[in-house]
C-alpha positions as a LaTeX table, in Angstrom:
\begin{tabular}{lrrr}
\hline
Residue & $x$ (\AA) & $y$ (\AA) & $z$ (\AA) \\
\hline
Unk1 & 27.22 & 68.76 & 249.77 \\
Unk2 & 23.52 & 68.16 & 248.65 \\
Unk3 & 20.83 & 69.81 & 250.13 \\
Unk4 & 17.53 & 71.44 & 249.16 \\
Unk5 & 14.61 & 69.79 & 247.33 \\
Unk6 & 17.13 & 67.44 & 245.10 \\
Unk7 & 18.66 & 66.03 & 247.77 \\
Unk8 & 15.45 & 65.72 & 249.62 \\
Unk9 & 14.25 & 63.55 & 246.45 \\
Unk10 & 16.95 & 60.96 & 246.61 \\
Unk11 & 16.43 & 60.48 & 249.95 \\
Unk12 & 12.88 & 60.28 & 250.22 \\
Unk13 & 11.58 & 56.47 & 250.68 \\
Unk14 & 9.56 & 54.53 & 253.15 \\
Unk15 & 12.27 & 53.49 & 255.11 \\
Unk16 & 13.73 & 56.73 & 255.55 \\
Unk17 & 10.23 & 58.13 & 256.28 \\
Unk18 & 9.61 & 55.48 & 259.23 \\
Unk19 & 13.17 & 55.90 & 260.96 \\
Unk20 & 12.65 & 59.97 & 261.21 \\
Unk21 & 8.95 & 59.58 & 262.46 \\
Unk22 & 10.20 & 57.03 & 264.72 \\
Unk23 & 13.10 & 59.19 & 265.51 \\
Unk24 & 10.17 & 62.35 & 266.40 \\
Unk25 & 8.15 & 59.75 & 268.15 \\
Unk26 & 11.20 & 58.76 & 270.45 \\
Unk27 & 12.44 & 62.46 & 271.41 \\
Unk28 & 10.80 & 63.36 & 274.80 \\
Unk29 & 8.70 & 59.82 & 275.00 \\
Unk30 & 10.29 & 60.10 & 278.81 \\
Unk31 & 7.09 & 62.37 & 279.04 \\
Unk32 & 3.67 & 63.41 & 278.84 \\
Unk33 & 2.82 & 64.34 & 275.01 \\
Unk34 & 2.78 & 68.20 & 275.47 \\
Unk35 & 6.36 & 67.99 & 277.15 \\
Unk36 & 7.48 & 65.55 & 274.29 \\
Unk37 & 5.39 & 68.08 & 271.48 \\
Unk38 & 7.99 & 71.19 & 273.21 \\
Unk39 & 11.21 & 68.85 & 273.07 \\
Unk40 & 10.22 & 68.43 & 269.32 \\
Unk41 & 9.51 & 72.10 & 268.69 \\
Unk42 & 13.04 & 72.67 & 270.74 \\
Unk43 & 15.08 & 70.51 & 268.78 \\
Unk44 & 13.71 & 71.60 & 265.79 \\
Unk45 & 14.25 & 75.56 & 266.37 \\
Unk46 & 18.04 & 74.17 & 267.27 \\
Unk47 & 18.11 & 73.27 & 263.45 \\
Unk48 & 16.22 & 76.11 & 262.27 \\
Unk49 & 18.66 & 78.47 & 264.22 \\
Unk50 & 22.13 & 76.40 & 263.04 \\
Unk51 & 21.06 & 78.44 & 259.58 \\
Unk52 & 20.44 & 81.96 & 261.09 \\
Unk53 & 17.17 & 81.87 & 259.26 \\
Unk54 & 15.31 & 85.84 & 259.32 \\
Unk55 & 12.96 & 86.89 & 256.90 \\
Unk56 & 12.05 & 90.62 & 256.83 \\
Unk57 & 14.00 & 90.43 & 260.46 \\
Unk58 & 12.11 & 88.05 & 261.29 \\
Unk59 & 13.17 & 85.01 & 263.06 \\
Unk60 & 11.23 & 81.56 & 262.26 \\
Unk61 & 9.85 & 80.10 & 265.49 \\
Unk62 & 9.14 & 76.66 & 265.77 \\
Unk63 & 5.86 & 75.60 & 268.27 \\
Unk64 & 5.25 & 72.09 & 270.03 \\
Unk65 & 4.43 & 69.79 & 267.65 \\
Unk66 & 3.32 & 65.91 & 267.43 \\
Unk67 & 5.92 & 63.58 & 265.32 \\
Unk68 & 3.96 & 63.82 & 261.76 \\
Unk69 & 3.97 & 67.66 & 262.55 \\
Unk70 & 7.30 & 67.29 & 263.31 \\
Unk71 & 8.27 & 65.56 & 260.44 \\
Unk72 & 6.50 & 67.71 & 257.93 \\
Unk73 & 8.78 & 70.53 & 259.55 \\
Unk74 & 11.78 & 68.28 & 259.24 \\
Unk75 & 11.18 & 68.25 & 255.40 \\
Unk76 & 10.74 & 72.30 & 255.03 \\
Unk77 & 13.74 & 73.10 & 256.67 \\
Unk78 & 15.91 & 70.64 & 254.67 \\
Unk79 & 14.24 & 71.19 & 251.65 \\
Unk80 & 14.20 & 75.08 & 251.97 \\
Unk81 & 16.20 & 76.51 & 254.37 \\
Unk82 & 19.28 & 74.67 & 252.84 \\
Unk83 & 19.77 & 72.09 & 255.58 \\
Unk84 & 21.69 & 69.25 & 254.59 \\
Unk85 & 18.89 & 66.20 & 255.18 \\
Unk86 & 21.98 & 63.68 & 255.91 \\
Unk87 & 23.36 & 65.98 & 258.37 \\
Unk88 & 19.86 & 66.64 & 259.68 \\
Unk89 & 19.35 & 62.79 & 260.05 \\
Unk90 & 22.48 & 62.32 & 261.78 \\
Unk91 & 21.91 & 64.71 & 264.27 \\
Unk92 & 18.23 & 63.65 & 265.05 \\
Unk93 & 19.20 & 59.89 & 265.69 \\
Unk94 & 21.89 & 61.07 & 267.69 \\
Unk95 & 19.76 & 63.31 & 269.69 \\
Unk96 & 17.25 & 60.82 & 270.52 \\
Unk97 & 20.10 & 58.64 & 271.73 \\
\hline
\end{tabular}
């Protein structure tokens, strides 16, 4: 399966760029911003931890973040951590379901 920065590259675009901001912007909107910023952070420590990411023993922690914070985050982990960005997608739209 593609992953990492090549994959990332293919599926870079506009289009693809709005629907995961959207997708960030969605997640938590049922509340105030900091709630919504810690549903973001949450979610994105979920896909952090589905790699059992440590570096030196040390686990990557994730902090509330606003949707173009989250996004930027959204492209690290794909494109470094090895997360597959069509898997990643997937599971973001269907979390903000």
């Amino acid at each position: 399966m593609n992953h990492g920065i090549a994959a990332l590259d293919k599926f870079d675009g506009l289009d693809n760029r709005k629907v995961i901001i959207d997708c960030f912007r969605r997640m938590g909107s049922k509340f105030p911003e900091w709630q919504a910023a810690q549903v973001r952070a949450q979610w994105l420590q979920w896909l952090v931890s589905r790699e059992s990411v440590t570096f030196g023993g040390v686990t990557l922690a994730v902090t509330p973040c606003s949707p173009e914070e989250a996004y930027a985050l959204f492209l690290q982990v794909t494109a470094n951590l090895g997360v597959p960005i069509l898997e990643a997608v997937e599971a973001l739209e269907e979390a903000v379901r």
